[in-house]
N, CA, C and O of each residue as an XYZ file, in Angstrom:
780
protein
N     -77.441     15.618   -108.855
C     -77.650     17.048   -108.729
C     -77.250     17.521   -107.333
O     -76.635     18.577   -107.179
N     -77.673     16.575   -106.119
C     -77.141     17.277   -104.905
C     -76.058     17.031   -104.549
O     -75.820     17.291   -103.370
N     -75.205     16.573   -105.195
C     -73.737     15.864   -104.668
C     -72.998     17.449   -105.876
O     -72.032     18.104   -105.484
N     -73.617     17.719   -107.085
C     -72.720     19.095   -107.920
C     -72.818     20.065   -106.941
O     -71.794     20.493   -106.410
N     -74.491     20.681   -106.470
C     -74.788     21.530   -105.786
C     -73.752     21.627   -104.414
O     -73.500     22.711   -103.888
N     -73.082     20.059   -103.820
C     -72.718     20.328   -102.835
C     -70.938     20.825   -102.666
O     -70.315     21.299   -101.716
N     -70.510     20.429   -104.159
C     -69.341     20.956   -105.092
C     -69.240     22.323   -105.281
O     -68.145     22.882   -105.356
N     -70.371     22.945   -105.369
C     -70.267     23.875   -105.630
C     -70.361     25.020   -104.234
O     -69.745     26.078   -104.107
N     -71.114     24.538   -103.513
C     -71.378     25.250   -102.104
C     -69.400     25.167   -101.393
O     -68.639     26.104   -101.149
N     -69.163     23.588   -101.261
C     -67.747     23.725   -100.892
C     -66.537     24.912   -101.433
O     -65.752     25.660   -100.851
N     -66.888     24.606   -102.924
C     -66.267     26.059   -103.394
C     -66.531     27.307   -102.932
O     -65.608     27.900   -102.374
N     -67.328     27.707   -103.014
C     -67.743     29.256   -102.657
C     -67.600     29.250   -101.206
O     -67.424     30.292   -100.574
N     -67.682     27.952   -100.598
C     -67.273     28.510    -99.257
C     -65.793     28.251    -99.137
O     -65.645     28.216    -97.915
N     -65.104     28.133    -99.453
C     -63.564     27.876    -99.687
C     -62.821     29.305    -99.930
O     -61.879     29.811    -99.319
N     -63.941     29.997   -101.568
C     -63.582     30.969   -101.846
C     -63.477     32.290   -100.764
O     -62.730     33.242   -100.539
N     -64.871     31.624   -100.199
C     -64.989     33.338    -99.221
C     -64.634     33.090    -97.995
O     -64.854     33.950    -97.142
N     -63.961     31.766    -97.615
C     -63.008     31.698    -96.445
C     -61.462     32.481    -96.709
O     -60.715     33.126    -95.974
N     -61.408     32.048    -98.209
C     -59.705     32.493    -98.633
C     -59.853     33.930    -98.407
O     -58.897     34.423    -97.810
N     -60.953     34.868    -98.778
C     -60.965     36.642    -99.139
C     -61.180     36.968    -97.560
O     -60.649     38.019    -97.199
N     -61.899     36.207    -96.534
C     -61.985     36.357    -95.193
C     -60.859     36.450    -94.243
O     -60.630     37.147    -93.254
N     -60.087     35.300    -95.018
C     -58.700     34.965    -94.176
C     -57.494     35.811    -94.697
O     -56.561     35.955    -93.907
N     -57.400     36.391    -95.934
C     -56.623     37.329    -96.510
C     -56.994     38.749    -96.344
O     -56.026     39.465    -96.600
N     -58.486     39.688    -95.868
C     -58.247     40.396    -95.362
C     -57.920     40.167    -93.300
O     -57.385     41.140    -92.769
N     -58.091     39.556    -92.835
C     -57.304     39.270    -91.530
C     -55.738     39.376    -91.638
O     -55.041     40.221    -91.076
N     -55.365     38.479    -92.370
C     -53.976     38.437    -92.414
C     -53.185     39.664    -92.496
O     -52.198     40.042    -91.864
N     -54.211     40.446    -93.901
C     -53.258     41.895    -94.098
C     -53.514     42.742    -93.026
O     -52.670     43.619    -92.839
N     -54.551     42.695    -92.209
C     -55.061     43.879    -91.711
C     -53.901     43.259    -90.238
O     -53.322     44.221    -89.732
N     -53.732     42.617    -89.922
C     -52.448     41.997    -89.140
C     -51.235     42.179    -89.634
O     -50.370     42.644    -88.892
N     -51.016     41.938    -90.613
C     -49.428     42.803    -91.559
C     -49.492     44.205    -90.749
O     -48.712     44.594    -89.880
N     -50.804     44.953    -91.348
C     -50.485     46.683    -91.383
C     -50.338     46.628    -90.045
O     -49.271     47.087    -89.635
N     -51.117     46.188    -89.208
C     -51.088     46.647    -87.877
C     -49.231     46.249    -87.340
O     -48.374     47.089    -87.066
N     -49.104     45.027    -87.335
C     -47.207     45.118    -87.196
C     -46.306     45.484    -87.667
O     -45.187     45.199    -87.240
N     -46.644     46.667    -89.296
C     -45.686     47.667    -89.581
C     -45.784     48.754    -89.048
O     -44.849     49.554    -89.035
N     -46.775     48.951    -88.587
C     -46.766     50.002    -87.576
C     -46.305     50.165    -86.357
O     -46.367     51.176    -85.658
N     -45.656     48.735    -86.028
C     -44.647     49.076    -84.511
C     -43.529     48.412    -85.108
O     -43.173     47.321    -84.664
N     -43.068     48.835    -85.856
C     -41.438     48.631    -86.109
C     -40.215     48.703    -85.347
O     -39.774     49.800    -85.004
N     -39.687     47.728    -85.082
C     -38.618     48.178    -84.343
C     -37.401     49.134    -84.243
O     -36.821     49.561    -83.245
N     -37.171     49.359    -85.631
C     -36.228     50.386    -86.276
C     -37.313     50.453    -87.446
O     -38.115     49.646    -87.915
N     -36.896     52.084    -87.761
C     -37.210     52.266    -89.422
C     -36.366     53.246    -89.699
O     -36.150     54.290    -89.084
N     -35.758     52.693    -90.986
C     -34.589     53.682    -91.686
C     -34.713     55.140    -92.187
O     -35.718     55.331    -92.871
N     -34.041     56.035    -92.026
C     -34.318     57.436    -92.790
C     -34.921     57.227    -94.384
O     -35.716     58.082    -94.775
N     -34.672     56.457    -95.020
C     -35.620     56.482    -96.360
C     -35.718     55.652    -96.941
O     -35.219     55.229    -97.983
N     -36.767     55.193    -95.911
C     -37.426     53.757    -96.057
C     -37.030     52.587    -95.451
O     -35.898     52.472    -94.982
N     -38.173     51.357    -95.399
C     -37.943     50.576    -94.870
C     -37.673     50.099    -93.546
O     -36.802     50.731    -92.947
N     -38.138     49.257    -93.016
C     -37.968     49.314    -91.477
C     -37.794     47.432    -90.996
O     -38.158     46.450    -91.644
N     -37.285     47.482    -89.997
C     -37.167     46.274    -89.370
C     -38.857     46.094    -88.251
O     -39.401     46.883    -87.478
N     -39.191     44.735    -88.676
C     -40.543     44.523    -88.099
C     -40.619     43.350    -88.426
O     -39.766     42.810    -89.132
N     -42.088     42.512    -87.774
C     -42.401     41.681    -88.435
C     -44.091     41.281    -89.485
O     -44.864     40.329    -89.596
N     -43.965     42.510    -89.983
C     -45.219     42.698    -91.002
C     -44.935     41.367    -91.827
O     -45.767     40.552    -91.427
N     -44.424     40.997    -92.444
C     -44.053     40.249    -93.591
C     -44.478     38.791    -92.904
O     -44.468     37.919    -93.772
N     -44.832     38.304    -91.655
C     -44.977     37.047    -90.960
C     -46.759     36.657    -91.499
O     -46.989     35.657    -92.178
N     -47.921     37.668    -91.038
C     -48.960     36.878    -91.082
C     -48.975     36.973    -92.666
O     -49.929     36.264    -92.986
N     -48.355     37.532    -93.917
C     -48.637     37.272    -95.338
C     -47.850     35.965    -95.781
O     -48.224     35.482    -96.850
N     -46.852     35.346    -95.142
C     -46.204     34.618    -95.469
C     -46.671     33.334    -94.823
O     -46.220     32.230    -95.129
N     -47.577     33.539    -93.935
C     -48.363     32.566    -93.209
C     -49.669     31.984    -94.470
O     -49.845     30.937    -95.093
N     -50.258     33.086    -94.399
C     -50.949     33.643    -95.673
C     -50.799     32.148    -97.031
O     -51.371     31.111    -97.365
N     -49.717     32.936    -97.360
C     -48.940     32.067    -98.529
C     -48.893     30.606    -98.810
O     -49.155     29.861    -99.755
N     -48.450     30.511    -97.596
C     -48.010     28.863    -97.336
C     -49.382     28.028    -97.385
O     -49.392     27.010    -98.077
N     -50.674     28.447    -96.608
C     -51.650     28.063    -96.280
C     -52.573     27.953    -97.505
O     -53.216     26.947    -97.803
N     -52.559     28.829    -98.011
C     -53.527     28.595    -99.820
C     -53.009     28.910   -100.466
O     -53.615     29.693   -101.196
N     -51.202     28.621   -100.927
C     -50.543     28.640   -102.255
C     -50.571     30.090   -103.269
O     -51.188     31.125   -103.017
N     -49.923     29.879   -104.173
C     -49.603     30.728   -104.905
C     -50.629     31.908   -105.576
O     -50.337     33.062   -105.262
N     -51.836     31.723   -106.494
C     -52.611     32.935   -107.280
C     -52.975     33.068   -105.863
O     -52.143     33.937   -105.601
N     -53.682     32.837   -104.564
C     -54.053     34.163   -103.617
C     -53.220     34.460   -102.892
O     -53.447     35.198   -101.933
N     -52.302     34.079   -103.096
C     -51.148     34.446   -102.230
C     -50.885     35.963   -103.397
O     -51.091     37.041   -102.840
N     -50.645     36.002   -104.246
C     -50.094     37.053   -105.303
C     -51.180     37.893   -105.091
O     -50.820     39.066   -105.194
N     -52.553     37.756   -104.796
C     -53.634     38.712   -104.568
C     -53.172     39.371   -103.366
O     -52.631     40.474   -103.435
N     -53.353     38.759   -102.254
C     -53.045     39.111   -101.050
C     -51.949     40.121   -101.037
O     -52.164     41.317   -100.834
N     -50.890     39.666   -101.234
C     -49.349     40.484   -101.262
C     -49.663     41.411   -102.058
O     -49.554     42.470   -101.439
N     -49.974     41.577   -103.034
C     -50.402     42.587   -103.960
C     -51.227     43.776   -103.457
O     -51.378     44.865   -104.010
N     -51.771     43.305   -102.193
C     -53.583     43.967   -101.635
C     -52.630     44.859   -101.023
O     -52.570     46.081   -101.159
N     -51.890     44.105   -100.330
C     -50.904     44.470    -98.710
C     -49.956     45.779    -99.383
O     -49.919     46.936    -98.964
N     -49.356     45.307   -100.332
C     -48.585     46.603   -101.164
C     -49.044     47.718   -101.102
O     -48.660     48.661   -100.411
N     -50.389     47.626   -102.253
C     -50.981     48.554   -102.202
C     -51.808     49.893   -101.277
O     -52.040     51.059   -101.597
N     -52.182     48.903    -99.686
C     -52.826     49.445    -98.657
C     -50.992     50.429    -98.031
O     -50.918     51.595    -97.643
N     -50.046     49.610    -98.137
C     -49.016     49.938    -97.724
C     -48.682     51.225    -98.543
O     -48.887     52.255    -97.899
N     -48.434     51.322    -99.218
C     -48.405     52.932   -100.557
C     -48.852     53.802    -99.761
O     -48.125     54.713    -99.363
N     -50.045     53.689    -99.408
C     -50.915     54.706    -98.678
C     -50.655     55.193    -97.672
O     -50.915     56.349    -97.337
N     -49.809     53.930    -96.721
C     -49.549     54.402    -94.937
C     -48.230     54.651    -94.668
O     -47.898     55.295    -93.672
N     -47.465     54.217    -95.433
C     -45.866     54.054    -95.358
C     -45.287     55.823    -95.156
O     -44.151     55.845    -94.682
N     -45.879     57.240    -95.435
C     -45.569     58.117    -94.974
C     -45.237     58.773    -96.045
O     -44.563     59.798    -95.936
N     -45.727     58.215    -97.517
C     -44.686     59.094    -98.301
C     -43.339     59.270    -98.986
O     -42.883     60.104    -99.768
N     -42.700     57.756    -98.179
C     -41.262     57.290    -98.805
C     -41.535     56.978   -100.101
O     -41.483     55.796   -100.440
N     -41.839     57.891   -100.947
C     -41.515     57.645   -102.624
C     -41.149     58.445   -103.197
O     -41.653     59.513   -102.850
N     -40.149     58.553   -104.340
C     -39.961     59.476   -105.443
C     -40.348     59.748   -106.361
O     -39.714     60.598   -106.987
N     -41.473     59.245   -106.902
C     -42.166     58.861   -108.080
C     -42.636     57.862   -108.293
O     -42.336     56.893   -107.596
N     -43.491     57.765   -109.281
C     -44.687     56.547   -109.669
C     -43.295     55.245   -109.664
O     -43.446     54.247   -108.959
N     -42.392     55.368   -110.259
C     -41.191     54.078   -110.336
C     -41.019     53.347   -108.922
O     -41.073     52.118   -108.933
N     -40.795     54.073   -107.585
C     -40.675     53.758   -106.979
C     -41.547     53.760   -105.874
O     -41.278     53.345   -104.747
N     -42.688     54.288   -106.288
C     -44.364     53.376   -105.801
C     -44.584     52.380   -106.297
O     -45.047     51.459   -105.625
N     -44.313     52.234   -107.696
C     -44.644     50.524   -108.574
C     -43.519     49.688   -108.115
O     -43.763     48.548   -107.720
N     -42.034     50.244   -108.130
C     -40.753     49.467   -107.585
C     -41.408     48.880   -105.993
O     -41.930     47.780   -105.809
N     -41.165     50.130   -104.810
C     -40.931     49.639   -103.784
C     -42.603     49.200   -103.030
O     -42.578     48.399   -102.096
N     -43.826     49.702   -103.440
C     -44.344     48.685   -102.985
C     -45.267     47.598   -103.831
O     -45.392     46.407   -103.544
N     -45.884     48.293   -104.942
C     -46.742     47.200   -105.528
C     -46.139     45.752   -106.481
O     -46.839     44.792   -106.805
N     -44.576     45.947   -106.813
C     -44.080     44.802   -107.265
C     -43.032     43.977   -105.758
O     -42.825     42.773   -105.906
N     -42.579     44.492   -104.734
C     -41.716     44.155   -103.686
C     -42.435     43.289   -103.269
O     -42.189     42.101   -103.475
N     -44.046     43.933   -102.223
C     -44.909     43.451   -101.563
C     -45.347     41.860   -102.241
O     -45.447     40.729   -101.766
N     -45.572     42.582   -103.854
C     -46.482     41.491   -104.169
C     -45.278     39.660   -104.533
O     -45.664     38.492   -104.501
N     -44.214     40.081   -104.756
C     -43.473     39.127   -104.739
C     -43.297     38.439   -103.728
O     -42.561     37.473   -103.929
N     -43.735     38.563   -102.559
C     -43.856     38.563   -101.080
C     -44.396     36.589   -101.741
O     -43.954     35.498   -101.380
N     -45.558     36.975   -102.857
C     -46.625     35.802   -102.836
C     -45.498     34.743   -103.506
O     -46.109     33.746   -103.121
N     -44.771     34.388   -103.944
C     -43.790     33.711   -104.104
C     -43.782     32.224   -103.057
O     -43.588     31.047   -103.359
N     -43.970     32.633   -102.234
C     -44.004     31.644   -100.672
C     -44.974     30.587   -101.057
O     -44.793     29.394   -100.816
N     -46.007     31.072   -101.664
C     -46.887     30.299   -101.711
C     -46.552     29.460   -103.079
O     -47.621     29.016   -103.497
N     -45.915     29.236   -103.578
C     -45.313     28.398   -104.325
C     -45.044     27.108   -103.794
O     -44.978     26.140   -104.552
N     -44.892     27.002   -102.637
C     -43.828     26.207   -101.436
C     -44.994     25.371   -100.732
O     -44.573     24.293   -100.312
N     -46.259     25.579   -100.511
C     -47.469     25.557   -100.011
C     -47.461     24.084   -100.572
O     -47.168     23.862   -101.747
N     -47.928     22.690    -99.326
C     -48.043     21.885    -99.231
C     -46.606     21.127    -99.430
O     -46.685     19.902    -99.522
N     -45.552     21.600    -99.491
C     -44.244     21.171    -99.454
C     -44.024     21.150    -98.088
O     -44.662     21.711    -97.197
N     -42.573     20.092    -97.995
C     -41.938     19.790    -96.671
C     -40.882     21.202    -96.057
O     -40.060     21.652    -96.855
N     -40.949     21.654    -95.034
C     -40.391     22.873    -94.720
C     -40.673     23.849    -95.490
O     -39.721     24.413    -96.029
N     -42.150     24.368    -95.786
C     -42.643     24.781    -96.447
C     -42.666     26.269    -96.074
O     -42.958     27.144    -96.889
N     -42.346     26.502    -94.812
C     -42.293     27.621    -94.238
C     -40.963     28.453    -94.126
O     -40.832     29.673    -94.026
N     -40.177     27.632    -94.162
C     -38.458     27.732    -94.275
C     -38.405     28.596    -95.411
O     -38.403     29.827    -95.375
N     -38.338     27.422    -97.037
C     -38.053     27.461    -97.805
C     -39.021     28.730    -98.441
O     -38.590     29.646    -99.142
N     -40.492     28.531    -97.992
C     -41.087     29.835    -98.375
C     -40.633     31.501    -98.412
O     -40.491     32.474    -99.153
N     -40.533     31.044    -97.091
C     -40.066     32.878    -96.170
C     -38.646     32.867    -96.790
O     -38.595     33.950    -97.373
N     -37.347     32.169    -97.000
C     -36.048     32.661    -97.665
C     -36.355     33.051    -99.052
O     -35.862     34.087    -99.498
N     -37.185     32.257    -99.830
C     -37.159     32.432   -101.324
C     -38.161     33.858   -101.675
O     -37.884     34.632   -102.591
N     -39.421     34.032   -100.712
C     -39.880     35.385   -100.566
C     -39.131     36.479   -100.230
O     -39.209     37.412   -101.029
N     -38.517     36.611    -99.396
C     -38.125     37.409    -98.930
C     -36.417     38.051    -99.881
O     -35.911     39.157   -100.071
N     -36.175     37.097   -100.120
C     -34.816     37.148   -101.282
C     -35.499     37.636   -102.480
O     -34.919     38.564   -103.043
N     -36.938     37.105   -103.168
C     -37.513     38.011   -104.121
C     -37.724     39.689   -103.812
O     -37.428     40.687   -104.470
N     -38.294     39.521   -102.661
C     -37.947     41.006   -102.173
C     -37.167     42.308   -101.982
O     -37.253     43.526   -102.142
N     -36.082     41.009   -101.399
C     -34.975     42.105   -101.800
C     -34.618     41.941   -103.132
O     -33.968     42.880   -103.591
N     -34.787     41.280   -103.673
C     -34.290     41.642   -105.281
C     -35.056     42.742   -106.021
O     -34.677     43.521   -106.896
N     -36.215     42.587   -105.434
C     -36.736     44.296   -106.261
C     -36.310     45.541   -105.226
O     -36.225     46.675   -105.698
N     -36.071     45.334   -103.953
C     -35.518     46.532   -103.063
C     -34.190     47.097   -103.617
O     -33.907     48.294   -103.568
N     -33.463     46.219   -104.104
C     -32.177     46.489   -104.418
C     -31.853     47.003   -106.013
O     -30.904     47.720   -106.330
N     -32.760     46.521   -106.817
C     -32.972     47.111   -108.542
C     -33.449     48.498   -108.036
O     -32.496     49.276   -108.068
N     -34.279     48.929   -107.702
C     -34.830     50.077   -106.871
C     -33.993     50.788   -106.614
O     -33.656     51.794   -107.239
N     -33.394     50.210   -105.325
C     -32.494     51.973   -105.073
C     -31.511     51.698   -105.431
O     -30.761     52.137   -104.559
N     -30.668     51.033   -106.494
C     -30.057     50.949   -107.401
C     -29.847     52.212   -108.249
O     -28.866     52.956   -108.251
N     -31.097     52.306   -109.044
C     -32.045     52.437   -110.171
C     -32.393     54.643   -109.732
O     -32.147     55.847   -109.807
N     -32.951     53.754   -109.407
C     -34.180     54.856   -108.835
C     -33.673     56.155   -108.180
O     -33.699     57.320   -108.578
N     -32.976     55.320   -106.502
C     -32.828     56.212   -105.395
C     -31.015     56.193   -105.453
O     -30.329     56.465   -104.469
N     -30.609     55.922   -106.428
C     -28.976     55.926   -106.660
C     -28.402     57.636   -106.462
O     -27.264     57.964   -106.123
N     -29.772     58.728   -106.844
C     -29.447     59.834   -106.797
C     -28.671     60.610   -105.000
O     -27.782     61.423   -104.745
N     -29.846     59.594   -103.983
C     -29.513     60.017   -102.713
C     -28.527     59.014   -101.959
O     -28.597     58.791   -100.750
N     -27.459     58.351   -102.959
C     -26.417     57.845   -102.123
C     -25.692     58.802   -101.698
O     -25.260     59.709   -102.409
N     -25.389     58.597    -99.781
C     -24.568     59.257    -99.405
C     -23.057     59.130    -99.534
O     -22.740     57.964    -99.771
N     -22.416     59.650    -99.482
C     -20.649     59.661    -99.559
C     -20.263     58.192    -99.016
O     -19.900     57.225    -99.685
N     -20.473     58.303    -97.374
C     -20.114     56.912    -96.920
C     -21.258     56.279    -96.006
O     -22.116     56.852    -95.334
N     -21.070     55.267    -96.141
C     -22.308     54.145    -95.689
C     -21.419     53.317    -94.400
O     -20.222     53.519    -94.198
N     -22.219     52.418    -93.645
C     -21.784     51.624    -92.930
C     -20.369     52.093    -92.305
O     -20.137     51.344    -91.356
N     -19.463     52.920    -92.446
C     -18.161     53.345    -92.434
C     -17.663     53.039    -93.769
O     -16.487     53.402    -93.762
N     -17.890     52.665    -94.655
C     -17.033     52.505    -96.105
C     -17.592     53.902    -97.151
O     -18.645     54.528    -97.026
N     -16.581     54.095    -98.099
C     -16.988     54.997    -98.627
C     -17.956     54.306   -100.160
O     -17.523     53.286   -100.696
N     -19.208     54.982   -100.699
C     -19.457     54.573   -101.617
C     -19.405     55.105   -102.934
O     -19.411     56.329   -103.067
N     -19.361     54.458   -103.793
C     -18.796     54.826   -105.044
C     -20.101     53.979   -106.310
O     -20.359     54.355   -107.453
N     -20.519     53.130   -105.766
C     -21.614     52.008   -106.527
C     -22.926     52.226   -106.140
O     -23.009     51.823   -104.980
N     -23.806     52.582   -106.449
C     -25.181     52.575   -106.052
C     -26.048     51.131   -105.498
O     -27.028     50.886   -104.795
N     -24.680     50.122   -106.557
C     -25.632     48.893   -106.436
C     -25.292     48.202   -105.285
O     -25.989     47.265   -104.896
N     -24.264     48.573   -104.680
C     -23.611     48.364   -103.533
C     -24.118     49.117   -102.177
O     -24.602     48.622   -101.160
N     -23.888     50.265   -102.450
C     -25.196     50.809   -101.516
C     -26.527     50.440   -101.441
O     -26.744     50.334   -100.234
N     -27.451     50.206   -101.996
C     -28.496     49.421   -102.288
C     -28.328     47.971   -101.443
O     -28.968     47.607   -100.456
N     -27.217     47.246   -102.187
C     -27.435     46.393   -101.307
C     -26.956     46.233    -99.716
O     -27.454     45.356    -99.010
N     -25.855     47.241    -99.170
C     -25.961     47.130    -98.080
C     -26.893     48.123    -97.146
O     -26.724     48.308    -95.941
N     -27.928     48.726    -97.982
C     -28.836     49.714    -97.099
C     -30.380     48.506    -96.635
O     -31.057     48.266    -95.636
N     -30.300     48.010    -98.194
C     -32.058     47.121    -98.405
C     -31.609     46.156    -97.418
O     -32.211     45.866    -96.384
N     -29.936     45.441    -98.026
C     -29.861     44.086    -97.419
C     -29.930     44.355    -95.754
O     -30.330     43.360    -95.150
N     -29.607     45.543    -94.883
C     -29.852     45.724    -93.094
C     -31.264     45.708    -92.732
O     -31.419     45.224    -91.611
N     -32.211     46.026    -93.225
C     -33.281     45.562    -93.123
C     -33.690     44.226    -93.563
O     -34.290     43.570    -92.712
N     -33.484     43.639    -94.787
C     -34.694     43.019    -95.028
C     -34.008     41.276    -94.630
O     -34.747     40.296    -94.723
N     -32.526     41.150    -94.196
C     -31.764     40.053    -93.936
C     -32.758     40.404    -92.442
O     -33.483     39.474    -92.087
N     -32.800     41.876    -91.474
C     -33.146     41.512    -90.272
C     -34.618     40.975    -90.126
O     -35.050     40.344    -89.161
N     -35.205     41.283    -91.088
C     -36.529     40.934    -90.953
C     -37.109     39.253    -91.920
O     -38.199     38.688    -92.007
N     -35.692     38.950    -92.499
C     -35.606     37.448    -92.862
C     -35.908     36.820    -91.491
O     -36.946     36.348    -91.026
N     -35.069     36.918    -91.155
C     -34.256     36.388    -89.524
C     -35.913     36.548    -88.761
O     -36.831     35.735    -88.872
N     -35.920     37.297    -88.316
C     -36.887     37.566    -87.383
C     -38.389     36.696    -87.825
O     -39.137     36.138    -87.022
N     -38.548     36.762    -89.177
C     -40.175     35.924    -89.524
C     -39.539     34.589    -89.419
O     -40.409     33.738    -89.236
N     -38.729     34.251    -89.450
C     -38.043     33.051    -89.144
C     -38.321     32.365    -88.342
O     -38.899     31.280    -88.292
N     -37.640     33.402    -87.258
C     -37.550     32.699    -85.621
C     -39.288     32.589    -85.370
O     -40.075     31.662    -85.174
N     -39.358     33.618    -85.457
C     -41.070     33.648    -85.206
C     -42.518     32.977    -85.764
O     -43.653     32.898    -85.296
N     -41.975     32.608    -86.812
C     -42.637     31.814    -87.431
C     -42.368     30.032    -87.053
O     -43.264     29.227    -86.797
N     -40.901     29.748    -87.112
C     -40.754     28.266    -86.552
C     -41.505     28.558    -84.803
O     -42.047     27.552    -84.346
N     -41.528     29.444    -84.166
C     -42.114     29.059    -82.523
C     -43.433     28.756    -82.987
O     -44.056     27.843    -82.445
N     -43.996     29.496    -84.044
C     -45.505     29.594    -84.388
C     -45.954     27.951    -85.233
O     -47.057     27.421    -85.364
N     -44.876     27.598    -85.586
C     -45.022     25.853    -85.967
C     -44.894     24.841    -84.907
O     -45.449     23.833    -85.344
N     -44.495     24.646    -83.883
C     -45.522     23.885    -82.908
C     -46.541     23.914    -82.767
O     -47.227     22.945    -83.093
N     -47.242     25.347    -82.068
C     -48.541     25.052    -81.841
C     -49.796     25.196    -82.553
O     -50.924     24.761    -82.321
N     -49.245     26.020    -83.611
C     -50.162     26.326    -85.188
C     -49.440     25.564    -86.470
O     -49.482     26.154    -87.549
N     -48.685     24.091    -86.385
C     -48.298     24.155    -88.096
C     -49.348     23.541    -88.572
O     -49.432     23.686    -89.791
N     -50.631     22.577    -87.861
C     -51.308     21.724    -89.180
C     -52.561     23.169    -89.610
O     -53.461     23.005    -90.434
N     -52.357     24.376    -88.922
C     -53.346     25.638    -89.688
C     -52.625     26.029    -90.449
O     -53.104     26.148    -91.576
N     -50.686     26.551    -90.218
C     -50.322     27.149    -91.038
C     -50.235     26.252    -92.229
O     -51.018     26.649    -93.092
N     -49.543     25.141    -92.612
C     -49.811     24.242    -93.167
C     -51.427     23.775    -93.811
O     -51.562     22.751    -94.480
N     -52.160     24.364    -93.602
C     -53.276     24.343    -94.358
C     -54.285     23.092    -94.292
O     -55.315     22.986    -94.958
N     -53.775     22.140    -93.334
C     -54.664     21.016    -93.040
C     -55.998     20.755    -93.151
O     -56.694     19.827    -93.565
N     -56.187     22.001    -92.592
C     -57.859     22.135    -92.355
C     -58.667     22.613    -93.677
O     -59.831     22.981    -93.838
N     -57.787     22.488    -94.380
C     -58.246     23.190    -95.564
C     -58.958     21.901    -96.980
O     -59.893     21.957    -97.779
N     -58.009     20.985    -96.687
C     -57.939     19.463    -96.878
C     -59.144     18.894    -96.953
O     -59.808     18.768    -95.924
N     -59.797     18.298    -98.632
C     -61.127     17.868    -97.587
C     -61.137     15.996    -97.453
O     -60.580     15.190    -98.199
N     -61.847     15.777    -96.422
C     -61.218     14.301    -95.735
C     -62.620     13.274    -96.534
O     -62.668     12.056    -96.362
């Protein structure tokens, strides 16, 4: 009986470490989309919000990882200023984008787990950024983009989503491998491990 009881205490404290450590994480997301380094006329911005959810990810795997990203979306809807056209592209650009974010955590307890996480997240990402204003925001393609003229929405799309979200690949990248020296057996989830 005291060895179930003590099964069960480990759980619940596991559980309410994970909901403890996932609102930190997001409330660290919002706070670094809010100093963006660039943000585009409609939508989207270069930052590194996308680092402590993908940290997130890696550390307790996939279903809270999909909670989390999902949470982060949603709080994001709210602060992002209004960049939407409709319910499509409130459900498009943040509550299915964000939450694909949790993808990473797929990768969780794998070798370069952080690598392989953050490219395959972040490529899910843009894959709904780019169906989106494809789709959606195809109405406000301008004439010419980048210096080329456009004629494809899906092309615009992808070279509007892909300037952000390739820069903010890059960037959780770099920032995340400096953050694996002196934090990988936390990000990596070590401590989580029971011995």
């Amino acid at each position: 009986l005291n060895s179930i009881g003590r099964i069960n205490m480990d759980r619940s404290h596991k559980r309410l470490r994970c909901l403890c450590e996932a609102a930190i994480f997001i409330a660290f997301a919002v706070v670094l989309s809010l100093l963006p380094v660039y943000r585009l006329p409609q939508g989207g911005s270069f930052d590194a919000a996308m680092l402590p959810l993908l940290i997130f990810c890696i550390r307790w795997g996939f279903g809270p990882s999909m909670l989390a990203c999902t949470g982060y979306g949603a709080i994001q809807m709210f602060i992002e200023g209004g960049i939407a056209i409709g319910w499509q592209s409130i459900i498009g650009d943040f509550l299915i984008a964000y939450s694909v974010l949790g993808i990473a955590g797929l990768f969780s307890g794998r070798k370069s787990a952080l690598i392989k996480g953050t490219l395959a997240a972040c490529t899910a990402r843009f894959c709904v950024h780019w169906a989106v204003g494809a789709t959606i925001w195809a109405e406000y393609m301008p004439p010419e983009f980048f210096g080329r003229t456009m004629t494809s929405p899906w092309i615009y799309s992808a070279l509007y989503n892909g300037s952000y979200m390739l820069a903010d690949t890059v960037l959780c990248l770099a920032l995340g491998l400096l953050l694996l020296k002196p934090l990988g057996k936390y990000i990596r989830g070590e401590d989580l491990i029971k011995k």
